[in-house]
N, C-alpha and C positions, 0 to 999 in steps of 0.2 A: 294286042300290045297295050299296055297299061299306061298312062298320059303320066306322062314327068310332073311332080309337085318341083314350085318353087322353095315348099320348105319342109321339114321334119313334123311327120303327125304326131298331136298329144296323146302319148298312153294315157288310158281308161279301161277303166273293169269294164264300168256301165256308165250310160249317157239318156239322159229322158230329156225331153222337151218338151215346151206347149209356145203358142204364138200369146198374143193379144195386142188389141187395138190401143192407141194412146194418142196424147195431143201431138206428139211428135213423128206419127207414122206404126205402121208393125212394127213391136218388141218381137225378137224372139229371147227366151228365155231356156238354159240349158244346167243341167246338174249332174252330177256324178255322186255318187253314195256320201263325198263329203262335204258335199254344198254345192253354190251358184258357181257355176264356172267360166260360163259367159252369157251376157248380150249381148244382142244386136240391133242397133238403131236402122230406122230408115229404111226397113226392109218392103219388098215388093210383095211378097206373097209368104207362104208358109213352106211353099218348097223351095225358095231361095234360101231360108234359113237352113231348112233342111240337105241342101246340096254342100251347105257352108261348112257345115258339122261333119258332114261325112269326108269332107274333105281335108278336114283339120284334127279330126277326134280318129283315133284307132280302133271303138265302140263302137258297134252300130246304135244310130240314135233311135229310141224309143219313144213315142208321141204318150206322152201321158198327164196331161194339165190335172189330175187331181193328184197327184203328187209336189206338182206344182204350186197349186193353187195359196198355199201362203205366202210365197214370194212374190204371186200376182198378186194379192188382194193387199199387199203392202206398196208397190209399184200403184195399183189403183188410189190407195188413199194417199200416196206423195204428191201425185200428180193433182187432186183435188185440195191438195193442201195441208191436208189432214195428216201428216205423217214427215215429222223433221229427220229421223236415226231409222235406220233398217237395222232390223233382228235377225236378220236369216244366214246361216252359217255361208263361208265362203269357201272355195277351192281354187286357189293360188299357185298350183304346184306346176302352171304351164310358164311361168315368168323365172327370169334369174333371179339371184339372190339379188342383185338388186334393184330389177322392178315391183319385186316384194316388198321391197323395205319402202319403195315407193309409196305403193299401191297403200301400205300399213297409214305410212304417213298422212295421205289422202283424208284418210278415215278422223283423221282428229282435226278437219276445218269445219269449224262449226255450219252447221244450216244456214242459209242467206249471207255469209262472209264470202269474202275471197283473202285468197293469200297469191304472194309473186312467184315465179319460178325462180328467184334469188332465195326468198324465204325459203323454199323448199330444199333449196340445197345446204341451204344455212341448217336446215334443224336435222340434215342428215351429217350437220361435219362435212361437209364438204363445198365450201362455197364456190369452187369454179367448176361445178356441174350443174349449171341452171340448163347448157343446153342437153346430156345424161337424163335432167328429171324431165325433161322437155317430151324427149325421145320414150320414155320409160311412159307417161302420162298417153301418148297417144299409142301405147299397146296395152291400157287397161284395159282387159277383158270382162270387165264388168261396170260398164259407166252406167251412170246413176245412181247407182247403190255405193260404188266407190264414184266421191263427187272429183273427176279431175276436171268439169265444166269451172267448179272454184279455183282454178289455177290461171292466173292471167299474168300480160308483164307490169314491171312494177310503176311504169309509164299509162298503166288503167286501159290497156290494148287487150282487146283479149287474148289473143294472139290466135293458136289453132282448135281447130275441135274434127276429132276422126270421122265422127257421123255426120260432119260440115256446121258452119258458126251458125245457122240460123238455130240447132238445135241449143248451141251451148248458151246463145242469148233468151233462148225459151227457160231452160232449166234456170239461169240467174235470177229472170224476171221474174220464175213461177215464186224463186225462194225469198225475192224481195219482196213480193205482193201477197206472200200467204200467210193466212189468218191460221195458223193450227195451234191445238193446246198447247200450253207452258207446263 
């Protein structure tokens, strides 16, 4: 007999993976033919992530880090400082429309800023969805590259972070303390 999911797995064609080591713990790293489609912080091993994927993706995941390997070696040079904006296409089509429009929004706070989750409702037209971007923010499927660690209250709390605060307070730190090109 097959174990009851608490939720709906994400259709996928194809799903490849690789791990890698970071100041924050195992990343796992996962793509589908149209981009990044998640991470994962704080992970234990490679078959954690791996039981993660298979549990949530309709794909069987595929271990392939040289297909990979651009989106780590940007992940590498963030975390060294070296790298303000990620290049690497994304794959969004597991959120609603709109945790999408969330997630989009994300994407325009600058490197070492923060913005509130008032602001964030504010620039989507809707200002009494601070707790909506709230909720939307802690199901991004790709943190760090979408930065929702820059989203705090507007009282300078940070408020929550899914992979746990000590990481979101690493990612601000790293952004406030890094020396990377202009």
């Amino acid at each position: 007999m097959q174990p009851t999911r608490k939720h709906q797995r994400i259709e996928t064609d194809s799903l490849v993976y690789a791990t890698m080591e970071s100041p924050i713990g195992i990343l796992g790293v996962a793509a589908t033919d149209k981009g990044v489609c998640n991470i994962r912080t704080a992970q234990k091993s490679e078959s954690q992530f791996l039981r993660y994927l298979e549990d949530v993706y309709t794909a069987r995941p595929m271990h392939d880090p040289k297909r990979l390997k651009p989106v780590i070696d940007e992940l590498k040079a963030y975390f060294k400082g070296e790298l303000t904006e990620f290049d690497c296409e994304l794959d969004l089509t597991c959120g609603t429309p709109f945790q999408q429009t969330v997630w989009k929004r994300l994407l325009t706070i600058p490197f070492g800023e923060t913005r509130s989750y008032g602001w964030l409702a504010e620039k989507l037209k809707n200002p009494n969805a601070s707790r909506a971007v709230g909720n939307a923010n802690g199901k991004n499927p790709v943190p760090v590259i979408i930065p929702c660690h820059r989203v705090i209250h507007a009282d300078g709390g940070l408020g929550g972070y899914t992979g746990g605060l000590h990481i979101k307070e690493f990612l601000l730190d790293l952004e406030t303390h890094a020396h990377a090109p202009v």
